[in-house]
C-alpha positions in Angstrom: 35.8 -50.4 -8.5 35.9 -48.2 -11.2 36.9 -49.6 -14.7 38.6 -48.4 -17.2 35.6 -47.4 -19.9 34.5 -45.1 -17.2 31.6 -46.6 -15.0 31.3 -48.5 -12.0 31.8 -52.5 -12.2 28.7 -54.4 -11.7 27.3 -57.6 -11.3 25.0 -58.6 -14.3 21.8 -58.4 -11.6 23.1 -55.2 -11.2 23.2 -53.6 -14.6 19.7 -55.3 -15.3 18.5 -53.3 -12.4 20.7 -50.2 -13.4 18.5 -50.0 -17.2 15.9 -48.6 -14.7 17.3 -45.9 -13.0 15.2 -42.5 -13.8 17.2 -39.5 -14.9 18.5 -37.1 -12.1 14.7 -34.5 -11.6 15.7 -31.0 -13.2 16.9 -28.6 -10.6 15.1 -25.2 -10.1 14.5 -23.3 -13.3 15.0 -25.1 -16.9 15.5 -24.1 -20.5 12.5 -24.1 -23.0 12.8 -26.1 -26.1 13.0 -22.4 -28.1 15.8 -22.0 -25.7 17.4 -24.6 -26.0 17.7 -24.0 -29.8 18.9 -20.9 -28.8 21.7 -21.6 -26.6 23.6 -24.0 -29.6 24.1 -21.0 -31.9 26.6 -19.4 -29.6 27.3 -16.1 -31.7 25.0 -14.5 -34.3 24.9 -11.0 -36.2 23.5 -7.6 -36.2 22.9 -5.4 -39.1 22.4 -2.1 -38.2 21.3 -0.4 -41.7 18.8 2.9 -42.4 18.8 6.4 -43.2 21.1 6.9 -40.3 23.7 5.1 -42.5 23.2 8.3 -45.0 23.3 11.2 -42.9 25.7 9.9 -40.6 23.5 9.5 -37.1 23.2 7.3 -34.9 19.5 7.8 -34.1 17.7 9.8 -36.3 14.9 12.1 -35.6 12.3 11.0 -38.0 12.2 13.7 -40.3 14.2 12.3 -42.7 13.8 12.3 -46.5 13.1 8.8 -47.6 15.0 8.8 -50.8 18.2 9.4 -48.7 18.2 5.7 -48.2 19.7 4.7 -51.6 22.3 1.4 -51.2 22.8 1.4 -55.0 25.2 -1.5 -54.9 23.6 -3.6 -51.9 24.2 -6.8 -52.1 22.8 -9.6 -49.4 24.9 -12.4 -50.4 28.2 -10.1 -50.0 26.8 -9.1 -46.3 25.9 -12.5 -45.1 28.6 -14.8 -46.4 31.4 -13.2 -44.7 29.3 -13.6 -41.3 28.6 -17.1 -41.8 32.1 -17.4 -42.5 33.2 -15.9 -39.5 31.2 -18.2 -37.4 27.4 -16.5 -36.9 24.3 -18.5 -37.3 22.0 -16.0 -37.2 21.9 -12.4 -38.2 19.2 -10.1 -36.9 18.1 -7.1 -39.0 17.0 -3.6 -38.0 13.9 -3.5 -40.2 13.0 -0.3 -38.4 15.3 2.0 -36.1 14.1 4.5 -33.5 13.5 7.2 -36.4 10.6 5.0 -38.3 12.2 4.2 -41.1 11.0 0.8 -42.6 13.1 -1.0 -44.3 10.4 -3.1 -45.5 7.2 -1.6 -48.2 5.0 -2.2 -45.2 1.3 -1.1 -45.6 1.4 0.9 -42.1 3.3 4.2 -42.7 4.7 5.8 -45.7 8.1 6.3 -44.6 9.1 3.0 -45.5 11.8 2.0 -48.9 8.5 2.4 -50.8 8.5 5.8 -50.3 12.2 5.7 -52.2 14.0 6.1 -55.2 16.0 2.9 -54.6 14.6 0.4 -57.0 11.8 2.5 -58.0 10.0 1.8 -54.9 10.0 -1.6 -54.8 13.1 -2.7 -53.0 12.5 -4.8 -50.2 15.9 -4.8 -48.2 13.8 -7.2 -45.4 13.3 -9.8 -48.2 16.4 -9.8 -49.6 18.7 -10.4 -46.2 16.1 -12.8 -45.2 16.9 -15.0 -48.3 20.1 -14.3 -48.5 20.5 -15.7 -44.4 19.1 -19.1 -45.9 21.4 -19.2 -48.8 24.1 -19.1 -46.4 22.7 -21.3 -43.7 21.9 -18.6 -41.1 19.0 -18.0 -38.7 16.9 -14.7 -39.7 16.0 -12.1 -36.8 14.2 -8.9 -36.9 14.7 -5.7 -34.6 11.6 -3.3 -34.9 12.0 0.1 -32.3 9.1 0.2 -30.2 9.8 3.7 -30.6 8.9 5.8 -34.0 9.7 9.5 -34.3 8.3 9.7 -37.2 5.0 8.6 -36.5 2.1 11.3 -35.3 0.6 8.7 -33.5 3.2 7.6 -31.4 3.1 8.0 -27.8 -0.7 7.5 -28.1 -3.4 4.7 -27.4 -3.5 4.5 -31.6 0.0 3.5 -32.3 0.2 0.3 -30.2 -2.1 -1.8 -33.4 0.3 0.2 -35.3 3.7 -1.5 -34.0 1.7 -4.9 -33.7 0.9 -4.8 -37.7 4.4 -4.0 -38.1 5.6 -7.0 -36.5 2.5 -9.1 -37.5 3.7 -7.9 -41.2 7.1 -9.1 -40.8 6.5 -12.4 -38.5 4.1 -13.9 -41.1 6.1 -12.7 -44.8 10.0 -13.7 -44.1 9.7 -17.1 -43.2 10.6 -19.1 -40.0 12.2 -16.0 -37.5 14.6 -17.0 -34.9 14.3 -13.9 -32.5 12.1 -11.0 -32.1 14.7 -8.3 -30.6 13.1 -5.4 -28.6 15.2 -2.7 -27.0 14.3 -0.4 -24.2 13.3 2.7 -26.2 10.8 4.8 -24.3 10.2 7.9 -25.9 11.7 11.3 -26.3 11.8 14.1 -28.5 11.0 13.5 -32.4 9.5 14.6 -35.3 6.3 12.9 -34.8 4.5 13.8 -38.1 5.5 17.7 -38.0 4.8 18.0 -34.5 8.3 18.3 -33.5 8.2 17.5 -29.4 8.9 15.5 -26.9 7.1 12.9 -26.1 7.0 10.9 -22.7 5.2 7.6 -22.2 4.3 4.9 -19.0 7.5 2.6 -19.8 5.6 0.1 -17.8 2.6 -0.4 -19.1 2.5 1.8 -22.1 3.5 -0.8 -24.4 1.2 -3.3 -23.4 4.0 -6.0 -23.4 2.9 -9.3 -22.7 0.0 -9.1 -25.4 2.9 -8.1 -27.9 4.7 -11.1 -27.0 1.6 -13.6 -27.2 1.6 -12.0 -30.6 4.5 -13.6 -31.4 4.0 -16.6 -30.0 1.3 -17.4 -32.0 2.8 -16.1 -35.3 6.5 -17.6 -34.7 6.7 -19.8 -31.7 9.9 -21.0 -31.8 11.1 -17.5 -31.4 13.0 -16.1 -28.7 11.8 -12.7 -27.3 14.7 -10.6 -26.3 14.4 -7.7 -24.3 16.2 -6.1 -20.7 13.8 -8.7 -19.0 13.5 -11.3 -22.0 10.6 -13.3 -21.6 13.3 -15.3 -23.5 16.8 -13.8 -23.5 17.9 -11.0 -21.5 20.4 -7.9 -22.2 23.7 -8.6 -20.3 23.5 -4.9 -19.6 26.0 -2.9 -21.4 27.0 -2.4 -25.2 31.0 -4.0 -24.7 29.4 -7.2 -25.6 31.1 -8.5 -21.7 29.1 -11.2 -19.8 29.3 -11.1 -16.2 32.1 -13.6 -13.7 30.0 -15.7 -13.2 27.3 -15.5 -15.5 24.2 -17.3 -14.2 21.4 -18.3 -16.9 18.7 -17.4 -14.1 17.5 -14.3 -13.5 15.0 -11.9 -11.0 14.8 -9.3 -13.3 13.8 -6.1 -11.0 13.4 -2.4 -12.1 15.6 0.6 -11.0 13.2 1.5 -8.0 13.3 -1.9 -6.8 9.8 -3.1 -8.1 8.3 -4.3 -11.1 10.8 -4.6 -14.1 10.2 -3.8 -17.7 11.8 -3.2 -21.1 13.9 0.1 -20.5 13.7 -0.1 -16.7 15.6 -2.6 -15.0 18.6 -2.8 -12.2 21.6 -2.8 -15.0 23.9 -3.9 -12.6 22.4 -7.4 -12.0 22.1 -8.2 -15.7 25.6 -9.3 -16.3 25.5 -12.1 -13.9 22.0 -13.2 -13.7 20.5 -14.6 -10.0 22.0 -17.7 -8.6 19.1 -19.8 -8.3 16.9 -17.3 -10.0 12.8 -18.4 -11.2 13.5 -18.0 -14.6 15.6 -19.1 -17.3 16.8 -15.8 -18.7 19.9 -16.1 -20.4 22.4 -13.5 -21.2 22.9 -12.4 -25.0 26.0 -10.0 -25.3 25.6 -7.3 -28.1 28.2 -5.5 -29.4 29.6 -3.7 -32.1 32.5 -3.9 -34.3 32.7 -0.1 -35.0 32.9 2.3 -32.2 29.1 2.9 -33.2 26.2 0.9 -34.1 25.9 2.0 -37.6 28.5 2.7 -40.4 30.5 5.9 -40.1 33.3 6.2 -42.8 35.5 8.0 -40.0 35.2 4.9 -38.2 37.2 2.6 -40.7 40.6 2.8 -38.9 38.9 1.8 -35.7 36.9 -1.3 -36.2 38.1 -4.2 -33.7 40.7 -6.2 -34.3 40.8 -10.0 -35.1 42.5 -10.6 -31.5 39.4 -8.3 -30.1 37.0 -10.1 -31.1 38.3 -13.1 -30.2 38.9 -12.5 -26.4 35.1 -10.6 -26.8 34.1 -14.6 -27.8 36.0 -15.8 -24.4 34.0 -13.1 -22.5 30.6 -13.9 -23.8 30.3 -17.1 -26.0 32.7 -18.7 -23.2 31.0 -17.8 -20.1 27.5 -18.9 -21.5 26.2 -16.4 -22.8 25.6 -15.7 -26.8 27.7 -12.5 -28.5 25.4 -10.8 -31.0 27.7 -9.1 -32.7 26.7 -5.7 -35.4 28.7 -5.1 -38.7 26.9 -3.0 -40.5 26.6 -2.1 -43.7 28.0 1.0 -45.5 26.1 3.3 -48.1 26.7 0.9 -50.8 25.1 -1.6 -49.1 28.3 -3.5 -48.5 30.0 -4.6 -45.4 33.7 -2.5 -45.6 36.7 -4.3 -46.3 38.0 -3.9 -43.3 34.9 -5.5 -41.2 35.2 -8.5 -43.5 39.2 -9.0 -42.9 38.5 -9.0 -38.8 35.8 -11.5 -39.4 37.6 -13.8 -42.1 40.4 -14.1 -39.2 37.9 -14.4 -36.4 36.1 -17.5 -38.6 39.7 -18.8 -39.2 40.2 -18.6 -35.8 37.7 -20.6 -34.7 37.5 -22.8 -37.3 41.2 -23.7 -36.6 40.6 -24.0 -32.4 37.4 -25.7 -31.8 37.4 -28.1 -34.8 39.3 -31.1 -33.0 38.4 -31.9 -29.3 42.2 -33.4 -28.4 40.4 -35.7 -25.2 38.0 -37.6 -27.8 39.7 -40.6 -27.5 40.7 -40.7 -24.3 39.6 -43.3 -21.7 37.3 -42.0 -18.7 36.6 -43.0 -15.3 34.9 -41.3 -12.5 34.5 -41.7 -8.5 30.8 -41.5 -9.1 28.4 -42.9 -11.6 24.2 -42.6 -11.3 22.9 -45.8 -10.8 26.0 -47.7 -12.1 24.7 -47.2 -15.3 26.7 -46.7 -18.3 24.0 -44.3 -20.1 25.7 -41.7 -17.2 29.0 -42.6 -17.6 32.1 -40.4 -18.0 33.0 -41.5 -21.4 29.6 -39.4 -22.3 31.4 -36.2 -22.4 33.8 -36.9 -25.0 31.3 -38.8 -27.5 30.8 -35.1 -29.0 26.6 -35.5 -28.1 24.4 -33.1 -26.4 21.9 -35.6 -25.5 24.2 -37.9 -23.4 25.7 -36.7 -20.1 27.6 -38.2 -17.2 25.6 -37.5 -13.8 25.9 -38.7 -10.4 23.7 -40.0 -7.8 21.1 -38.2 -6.1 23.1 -36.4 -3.3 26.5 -36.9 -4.7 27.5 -33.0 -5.4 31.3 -33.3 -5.4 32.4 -35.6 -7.9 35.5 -36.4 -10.4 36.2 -37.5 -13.7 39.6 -38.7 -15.2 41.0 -38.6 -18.1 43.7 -40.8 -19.8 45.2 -39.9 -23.4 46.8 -42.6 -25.4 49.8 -40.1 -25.9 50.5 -36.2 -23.9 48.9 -33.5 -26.0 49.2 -30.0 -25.9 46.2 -27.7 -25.3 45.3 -24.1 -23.9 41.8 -23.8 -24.1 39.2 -26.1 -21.9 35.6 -26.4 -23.0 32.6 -27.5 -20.6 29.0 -27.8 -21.0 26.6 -28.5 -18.6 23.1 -30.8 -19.4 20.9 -27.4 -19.0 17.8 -29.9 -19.6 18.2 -30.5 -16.2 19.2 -26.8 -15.0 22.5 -24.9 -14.1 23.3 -27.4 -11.0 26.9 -26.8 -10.7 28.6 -23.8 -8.6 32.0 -24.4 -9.3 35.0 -27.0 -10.9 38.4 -27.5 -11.4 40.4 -29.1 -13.5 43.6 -30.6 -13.0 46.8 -32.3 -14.7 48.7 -35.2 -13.3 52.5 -34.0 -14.0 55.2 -35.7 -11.9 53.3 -37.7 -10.1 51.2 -35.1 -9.0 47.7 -33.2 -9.4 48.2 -29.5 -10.2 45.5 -27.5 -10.5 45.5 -25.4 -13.8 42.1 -23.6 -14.3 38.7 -23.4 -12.1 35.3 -22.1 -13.0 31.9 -21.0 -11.4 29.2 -21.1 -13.7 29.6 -23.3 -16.6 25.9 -23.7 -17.8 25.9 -24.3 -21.3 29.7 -23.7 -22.0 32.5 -22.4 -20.0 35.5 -21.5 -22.2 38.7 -21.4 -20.4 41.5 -20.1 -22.3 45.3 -20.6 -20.2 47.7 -17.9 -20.2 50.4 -20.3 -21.5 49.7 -24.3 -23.5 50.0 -27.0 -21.2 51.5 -30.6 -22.1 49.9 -33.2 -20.5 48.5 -37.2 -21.1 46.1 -37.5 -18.2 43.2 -34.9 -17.1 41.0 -34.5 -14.4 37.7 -32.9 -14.2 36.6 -31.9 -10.0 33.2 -30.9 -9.3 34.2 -28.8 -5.8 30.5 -27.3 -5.4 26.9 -28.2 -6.5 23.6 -27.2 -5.8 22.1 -30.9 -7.5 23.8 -33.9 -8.5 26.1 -32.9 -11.5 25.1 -33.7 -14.6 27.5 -32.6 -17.6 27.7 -33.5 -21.4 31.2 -32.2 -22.2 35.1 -31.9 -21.5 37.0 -30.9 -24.8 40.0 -29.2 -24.6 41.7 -27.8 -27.5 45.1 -26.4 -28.8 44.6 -22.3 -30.5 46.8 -21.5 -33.6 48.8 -19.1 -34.1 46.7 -16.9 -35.5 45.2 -16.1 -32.4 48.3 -13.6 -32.1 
């Protein structure tokens, strides 16, 4: 019989046999602990910022005059508290874009802020974002190009200790780093020292990847490593800042030919949804921008998203599992624009407003299936707000329910699930249901859920009792939350 607190009714023998039962075996492919971290920050920033913010580029050539980067009024604080406001807990900085720039005074090249006018030389823009981020309570990332058209020895054996001191440089002065964010830049023409040509390389192997990445493993290792194949995080393959229907956190990576897959060469179209049932944990990050391009472009002021954007972009990436790393960059003063900050301050409200009271917490639970008839896996574990407890099921037992009674009918429009991803991505599909009239109607289903699934209705629903179906599983479910939620207005 199932009771009304939400797990099985036993015999005293019973339960005394029940504070024994193991917890379910992890299913195929499970998250690190620098993962793990990962997955709860759900949406961080990107700060796209260099010389191309002064001569209006998106990817300069190299052959740019240092003292062109001059942010005369650039202020950290002002950049970071308006993301932290809008929700981020981490911001990533490009401390050196595709054209070699360094936004850093770092002792391998001279075009770097030393070589500037800005502060007499002796501005550090990497320091002062870093500190700024932990003044505000954000994560600090870096993005450093793998590419350099500046320098002459790029594309040669020579360069590879260079782009490891780079990294080594910022990995061990900037404190604790919370990703190390590699695109898939491989080369092409540049200014390469005054050489002015093209310059191809061995995307595969040039690089010498995996040594880079032990690098950083042993200077920051409870970073994440993102790239097109991670080791840590993978690009959901495009720019919209869209993760796939369904989005999968394992992943085969494989390259465009079919074989071997590697930073700049891999199958684009799988990205988005990941592999069913893939090896490795690879989760999707979603980048985007809130300007048509990645960095600022004063004829770009009239088109950055709207607050009602970016909050169905958070639906389509934050709410199918993935994490939106979102870029706002900076303008010539070293500002974010006003009009970046008022799409954020609504987008922070916005969430703020939604997500801060889960309108099932004090409902009462009860399920058709409870692991061991045990109460450390019973249904009142999703609402208790905790990602360490979970309701889970008996070994075998892959369709399963949990109800839902509120003390009163509330009215909500947005549904939030979370798997346990200790244990793996285990669960294929759900449903959820309200009882209205006597009846069960079905109002939303899902595929992968993973660490969140965020389903936002087309219209508010009243309703005082809830039902959660499990309808397909590859392993005995084990999930840590239902939350549902009511949006404000402001959404509109």
């Amino acid at each position: 019989m199932i009771t009304r607190r939400g797990f099985l009714a036993t015999a005293p023998a019973a339960l005394a046999a029940a504070a024994r039962v193991p917890p379910p075996k992890p299913y195929g492919a499970i998250p690190s602990s620098r993962q793990l971290r990962w997955h709860t920050l759900e949406s961080t920033a990107f700060l796209h910022f260099t010389v191309n913010t002064f001569t209006n580029r998106e990817w300069g050539l190299g052959d740019e005059d240092p003292n062109l980067f001059n942010p005369a009024k650039l202020d950290a604080d002002a950049i970071v508290a308006p993301l932290a406001g809008a929700g981020m807990r981490g911001v990533i900085l490009t401390c050196k874009h595709h054209d070699g720039f360094c936004l850093w005074p770092t002792q391998t090249t001279g075009h770097s802020v030393r070589a500037t006018s800005w502060k007499g030389g002796q501005g550090d823009v990497v320091r002062e974002i870093s500190d700024a981020a932990r003044r505000h309570g954000l994560l600090f990332g870096v993005y450093v190009s793998p590419w350099d058209r500046n320098h002459p020895a790029y594309g040669k054996p020579e360069y590879i200790p260079v782009y490891r001191q780079q990294l080594t440089e910022l990995l061990t002065g900037y404190g604790p780093i919370f990703e190390v964010w590699h695109d898939g830049a491989n080369g092409g023409d540049g200014y390469y020292g005054g050489a002015r040509e093209k310059r191809t390389i061995d995307k595969a192997t040039y690089y010498d990847w995996p040594r880079t990445w032990d690098l950083v493993r042993i200077l920051q290792p409870d970073a994440v490593i993102f790239s097109d194949v991670g080791p840590d995080v993978r690009w959901v393959g495009n720019e919209r800042g869209i993760a796939g229907d369904p989005c999968w956190a394992t992943y085969n990576p494989v390259g465009s030919d079919g074989g071997p897959a590697s930073p700049g060469d891999v199958r684009q179209r799988e990205s988005p949804t990941g592999t069913r049932h893939g090896a490795q944990w690879l989760p999707a990050e979603c980048d985007a921008s809130i300007r048509p391009g990645w960095f600022w472009h004063e004829n770009e002021n009239a088109r950055v998203k709207t607050p009602a954007q970016l909050i169905d972009l958070h639906y389509k990436s934050v709410g199918r599992g993935a994490t939106l790393l979102l870029n706002v960059p900076p303008n010539r003063d070293g500002l974010l624009s006003a009009e970046d900050i008022a799409s954020l301050g609504i987008l922070g409200d916005y969430r703020r407003a939604t997500f801060a009271h889960n309108l099932l917490a004090k409902a009462k639970a009860s399920s058709s299936q409870v692991r061991g008839h045990h109460r450390a896996y019973a249904p009142a574990n999703l609402l208790d707000g905790r990602e360490d407890t979970c309701w889970a099921t008996d070994d075998g037992a892959t369709a399963a329910e949990a109800v839902f009674d509120l003390p009163r009918p509330a009215t909500f429009n947005v549904i939030r699930i979370r798997e346990d991803i200790r244990f793996g991505q285990r669960i294929d599909a759900v449903a959820v249901d309200v009882r209205q009239s006597g009846t069960w109607e079905q109002v939303a289903s899902a595929t992968s859920i993973g660490p969140r699934r965020l389903i936002r209705l087309a219209k508010p629903i009243l309703a005082q009792r809830l039902r959660l179906r499990v309808t397909e599983a590859s392993a005995s479910p084990v999930l840590s939350e239902l939350a549902v939620f009511a949006e404000p207005d402001i959404a509109h």
